[in-house]
TORFIMAR-45964 format. One line per field, with one value per atom (N, C-alpha, C, CB): chain; atom name; x, y, z. Coordinates in Angstrom, 1 decimal. Glycine has a CB too. Layout:
BEGIN
unit: (A_...)
site: (CA_...)
c1: (X_...)
c2: (Y_...)
c3: (Z_...)
***
This chain:
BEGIN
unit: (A_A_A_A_A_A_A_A_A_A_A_A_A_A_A_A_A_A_A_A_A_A_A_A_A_A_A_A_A_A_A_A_A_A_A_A_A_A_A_A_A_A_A_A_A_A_A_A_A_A_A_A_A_A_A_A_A_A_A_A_A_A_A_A_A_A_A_A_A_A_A_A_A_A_A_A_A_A_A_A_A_A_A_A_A_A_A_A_A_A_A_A_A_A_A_A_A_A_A_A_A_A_A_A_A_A_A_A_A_A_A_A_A_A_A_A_A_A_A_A_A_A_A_A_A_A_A_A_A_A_A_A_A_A_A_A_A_A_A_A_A_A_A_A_A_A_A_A_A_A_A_A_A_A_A_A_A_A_A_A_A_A_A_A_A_A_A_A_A_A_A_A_A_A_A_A_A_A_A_A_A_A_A_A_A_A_A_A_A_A_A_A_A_A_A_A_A_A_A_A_A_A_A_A_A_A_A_A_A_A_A_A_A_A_A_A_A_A_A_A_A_A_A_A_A_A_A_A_A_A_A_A_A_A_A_A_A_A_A_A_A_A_A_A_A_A_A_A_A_A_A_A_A_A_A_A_A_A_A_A_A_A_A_A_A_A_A_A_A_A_A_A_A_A_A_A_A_A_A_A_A_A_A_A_A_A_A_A_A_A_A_A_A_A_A_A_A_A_A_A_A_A_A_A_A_A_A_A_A_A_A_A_A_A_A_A_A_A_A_A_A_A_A_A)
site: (N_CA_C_CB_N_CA_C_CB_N_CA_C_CB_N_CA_C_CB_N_CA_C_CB_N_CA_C_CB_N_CA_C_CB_N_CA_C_CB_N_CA_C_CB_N_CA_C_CB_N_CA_C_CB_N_CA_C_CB_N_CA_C_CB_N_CA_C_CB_N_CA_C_CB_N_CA_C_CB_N_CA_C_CB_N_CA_C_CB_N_CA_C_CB_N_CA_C_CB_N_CA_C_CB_N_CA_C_CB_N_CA_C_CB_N_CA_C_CB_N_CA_C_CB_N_CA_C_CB_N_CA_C_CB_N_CA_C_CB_N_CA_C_CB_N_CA_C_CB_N_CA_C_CB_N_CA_C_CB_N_CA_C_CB_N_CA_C_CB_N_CA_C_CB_N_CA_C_CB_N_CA_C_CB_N_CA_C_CB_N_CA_C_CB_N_CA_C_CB_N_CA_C_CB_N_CA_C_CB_N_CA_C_CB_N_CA_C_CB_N_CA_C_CB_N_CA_C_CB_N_CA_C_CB_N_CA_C_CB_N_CA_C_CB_N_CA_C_CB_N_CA_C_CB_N_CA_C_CB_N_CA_C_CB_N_CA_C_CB_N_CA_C_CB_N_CA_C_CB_N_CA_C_CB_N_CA_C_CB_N_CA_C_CB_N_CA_C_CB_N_CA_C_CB_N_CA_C_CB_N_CA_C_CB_N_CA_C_CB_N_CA_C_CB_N_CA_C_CB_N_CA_C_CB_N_CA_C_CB_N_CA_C_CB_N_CA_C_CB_N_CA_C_CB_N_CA_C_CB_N_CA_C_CB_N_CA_C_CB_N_CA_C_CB_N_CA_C_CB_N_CA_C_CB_N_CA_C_CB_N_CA_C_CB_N_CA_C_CB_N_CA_C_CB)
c1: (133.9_133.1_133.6_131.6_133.9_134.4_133.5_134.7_134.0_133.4_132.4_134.4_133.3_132.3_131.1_133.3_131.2_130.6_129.4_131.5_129.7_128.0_127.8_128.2_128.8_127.9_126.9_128.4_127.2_127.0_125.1_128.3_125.3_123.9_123.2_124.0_123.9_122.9_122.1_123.5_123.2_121.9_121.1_122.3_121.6_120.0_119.1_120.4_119.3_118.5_117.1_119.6_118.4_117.2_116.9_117.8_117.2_116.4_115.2_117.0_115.3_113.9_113.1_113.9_113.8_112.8_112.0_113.8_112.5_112.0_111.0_113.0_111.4_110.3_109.1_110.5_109.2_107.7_106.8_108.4_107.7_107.1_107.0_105.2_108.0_108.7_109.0_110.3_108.7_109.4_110.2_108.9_111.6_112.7_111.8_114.0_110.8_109.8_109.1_109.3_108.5_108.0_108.9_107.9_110.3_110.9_111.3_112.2_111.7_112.0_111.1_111.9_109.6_109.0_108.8_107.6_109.0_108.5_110.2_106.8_111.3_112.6_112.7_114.0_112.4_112.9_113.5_113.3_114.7_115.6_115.4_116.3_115.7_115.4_115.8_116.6_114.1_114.5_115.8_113.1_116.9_118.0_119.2_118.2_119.4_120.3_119.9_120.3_118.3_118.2_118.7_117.0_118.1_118.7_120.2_118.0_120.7_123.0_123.3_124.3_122.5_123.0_122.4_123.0_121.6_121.4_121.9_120.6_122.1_122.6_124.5_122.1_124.7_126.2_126.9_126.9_126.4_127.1_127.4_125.7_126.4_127.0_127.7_125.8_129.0_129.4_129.2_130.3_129.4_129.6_127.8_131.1_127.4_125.6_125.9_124.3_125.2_125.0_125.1_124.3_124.7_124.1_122.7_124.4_122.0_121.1_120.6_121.1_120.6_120.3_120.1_122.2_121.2_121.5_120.6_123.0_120.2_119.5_117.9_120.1_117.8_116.1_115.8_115.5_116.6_116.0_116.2_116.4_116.9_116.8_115.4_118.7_115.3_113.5_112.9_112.8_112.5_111.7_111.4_112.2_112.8_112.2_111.9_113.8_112.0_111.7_112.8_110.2_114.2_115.3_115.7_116.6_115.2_115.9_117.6_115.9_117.6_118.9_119.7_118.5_119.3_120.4_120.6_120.5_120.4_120.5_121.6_119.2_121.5_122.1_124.0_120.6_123.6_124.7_125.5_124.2_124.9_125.6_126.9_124.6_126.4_127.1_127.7_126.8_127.9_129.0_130.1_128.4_129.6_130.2_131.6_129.2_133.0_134.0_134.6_134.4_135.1_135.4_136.6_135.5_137.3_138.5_139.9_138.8_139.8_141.3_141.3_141.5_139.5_139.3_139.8_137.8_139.8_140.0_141.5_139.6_142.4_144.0_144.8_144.5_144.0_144.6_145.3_143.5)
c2: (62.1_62.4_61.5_62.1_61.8_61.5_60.7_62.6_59.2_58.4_59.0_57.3_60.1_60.5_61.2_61.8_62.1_63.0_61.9_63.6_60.9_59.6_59.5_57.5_59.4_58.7_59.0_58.4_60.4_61.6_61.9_62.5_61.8_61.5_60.7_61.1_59.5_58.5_58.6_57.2_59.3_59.6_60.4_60.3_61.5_62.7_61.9_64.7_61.0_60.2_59.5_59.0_58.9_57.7_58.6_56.4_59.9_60.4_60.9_61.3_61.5_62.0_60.8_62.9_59.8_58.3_58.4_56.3_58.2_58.1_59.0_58.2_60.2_60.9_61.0_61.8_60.7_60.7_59.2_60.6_58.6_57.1_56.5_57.3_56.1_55.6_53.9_56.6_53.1_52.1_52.4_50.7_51.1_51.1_51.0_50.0_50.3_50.2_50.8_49.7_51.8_53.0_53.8_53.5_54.5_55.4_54.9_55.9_53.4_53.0_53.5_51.4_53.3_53.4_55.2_52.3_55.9_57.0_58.0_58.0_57.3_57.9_57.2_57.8_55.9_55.4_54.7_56.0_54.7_53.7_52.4_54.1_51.5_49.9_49.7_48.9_49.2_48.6_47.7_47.3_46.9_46.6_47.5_45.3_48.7_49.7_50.8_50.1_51.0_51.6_51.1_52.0_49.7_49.3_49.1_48.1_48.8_48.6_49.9_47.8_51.1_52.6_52.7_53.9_52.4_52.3_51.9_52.0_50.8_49.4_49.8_47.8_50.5_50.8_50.1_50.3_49.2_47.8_48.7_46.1_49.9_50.6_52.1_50.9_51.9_53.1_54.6_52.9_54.0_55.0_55.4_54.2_55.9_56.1_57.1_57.3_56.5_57.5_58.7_57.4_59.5_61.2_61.3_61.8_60.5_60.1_59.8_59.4_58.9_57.8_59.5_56.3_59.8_60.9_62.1_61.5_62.6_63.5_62.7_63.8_62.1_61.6_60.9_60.7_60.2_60.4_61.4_59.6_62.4_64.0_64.5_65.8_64.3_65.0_64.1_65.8_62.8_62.0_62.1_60.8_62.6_63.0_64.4_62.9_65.2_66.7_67.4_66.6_67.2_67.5_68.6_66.2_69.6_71.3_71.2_72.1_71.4_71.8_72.7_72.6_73.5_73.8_72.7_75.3_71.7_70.6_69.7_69.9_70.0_68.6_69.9_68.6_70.8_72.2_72.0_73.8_72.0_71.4_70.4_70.6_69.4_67.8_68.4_66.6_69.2_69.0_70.2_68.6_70.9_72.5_72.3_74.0_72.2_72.5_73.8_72.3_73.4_74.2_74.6_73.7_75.9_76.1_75.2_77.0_75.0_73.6_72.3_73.0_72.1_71.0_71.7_70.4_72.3_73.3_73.1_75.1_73.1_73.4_72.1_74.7_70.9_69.9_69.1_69.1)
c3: (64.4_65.6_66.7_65.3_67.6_68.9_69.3_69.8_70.4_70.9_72.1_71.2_72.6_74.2_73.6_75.6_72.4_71.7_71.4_70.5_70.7_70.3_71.7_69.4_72.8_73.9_74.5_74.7_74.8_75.1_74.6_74.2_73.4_72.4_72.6_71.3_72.6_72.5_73.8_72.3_75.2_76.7_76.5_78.2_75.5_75.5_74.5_74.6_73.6_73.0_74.0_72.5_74.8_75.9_76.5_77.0_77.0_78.0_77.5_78.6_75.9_75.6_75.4_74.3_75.0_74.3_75.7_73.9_77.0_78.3_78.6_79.3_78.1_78.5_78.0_78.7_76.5_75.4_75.8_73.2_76.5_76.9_75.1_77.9_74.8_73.4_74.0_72.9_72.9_73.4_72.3_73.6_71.7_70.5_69.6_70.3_69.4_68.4_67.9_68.4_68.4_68.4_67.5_69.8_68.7_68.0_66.3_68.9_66.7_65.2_63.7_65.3_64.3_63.2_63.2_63.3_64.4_63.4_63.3_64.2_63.3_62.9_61.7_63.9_61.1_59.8_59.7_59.2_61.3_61.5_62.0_62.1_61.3_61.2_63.0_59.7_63.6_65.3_65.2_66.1_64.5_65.1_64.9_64.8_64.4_64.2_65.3_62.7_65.9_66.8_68.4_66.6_68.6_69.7_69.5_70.1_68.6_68.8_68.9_67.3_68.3_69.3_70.1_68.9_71.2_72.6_73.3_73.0_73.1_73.8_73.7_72.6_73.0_73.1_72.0_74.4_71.2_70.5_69.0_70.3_68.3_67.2_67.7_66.1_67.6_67.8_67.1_67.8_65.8_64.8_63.5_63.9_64.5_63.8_62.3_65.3_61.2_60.5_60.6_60.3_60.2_59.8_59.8_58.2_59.2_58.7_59.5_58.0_60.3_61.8_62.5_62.7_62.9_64.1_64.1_64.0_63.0_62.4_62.4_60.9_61.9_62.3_63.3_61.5_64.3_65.8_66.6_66.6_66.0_67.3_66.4_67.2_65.0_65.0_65.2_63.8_65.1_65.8_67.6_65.3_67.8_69.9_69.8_71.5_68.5_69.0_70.2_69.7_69.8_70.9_69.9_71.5_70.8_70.7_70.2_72.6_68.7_68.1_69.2_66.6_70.5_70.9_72.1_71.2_72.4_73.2_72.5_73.4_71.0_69.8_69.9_67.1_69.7_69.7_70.7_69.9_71.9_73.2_73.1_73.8_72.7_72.3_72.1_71.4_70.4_69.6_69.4_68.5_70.4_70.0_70.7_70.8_69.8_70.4_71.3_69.5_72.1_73.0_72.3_74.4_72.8_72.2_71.9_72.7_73.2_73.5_73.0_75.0_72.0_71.5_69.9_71.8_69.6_68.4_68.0_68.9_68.8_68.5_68.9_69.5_69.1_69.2_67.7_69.9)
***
């Protein structure tokens, strides 16, 4: 998974956290993911998030699988590299 590809995430992340009015602690407790593995993927400091991680904070914000599709959907010219 490509670095722009997490980065990418982790803004539609904060932007939903922003909008449910979430603090890290919050989302922490109802994604599963331990508050200091949620804040080092906010914060920029973990690059490389689980599956696991990545998958239970998009249903912990309720972010529309075609929002998550977006991110990751290769384009063709990404395809033949």
């Amino acid at each position: 998974m490509s670095g722009d590809k997490i980065n990418k995430l982790i803004v539609k992340f904060i932007e939903f956290k922003n909008k449910k009015g979430l603090t890290d602690n919050q989302l922490s407790e109802i994604s599963g993911v331990s508050p200091a593995r949620l804040k080092g993927m906010l914060n920029g400091k973990i690059k490389r998030p689980t599956f696991y991680e990545i998958v239970n904070i998009a249903v912990a914000l309720e972010i529309p699988t075609d929002e998550i599709d977006k991110i990751f959907s290769c384009s063709k010219k990404e395809t033949t590299k």
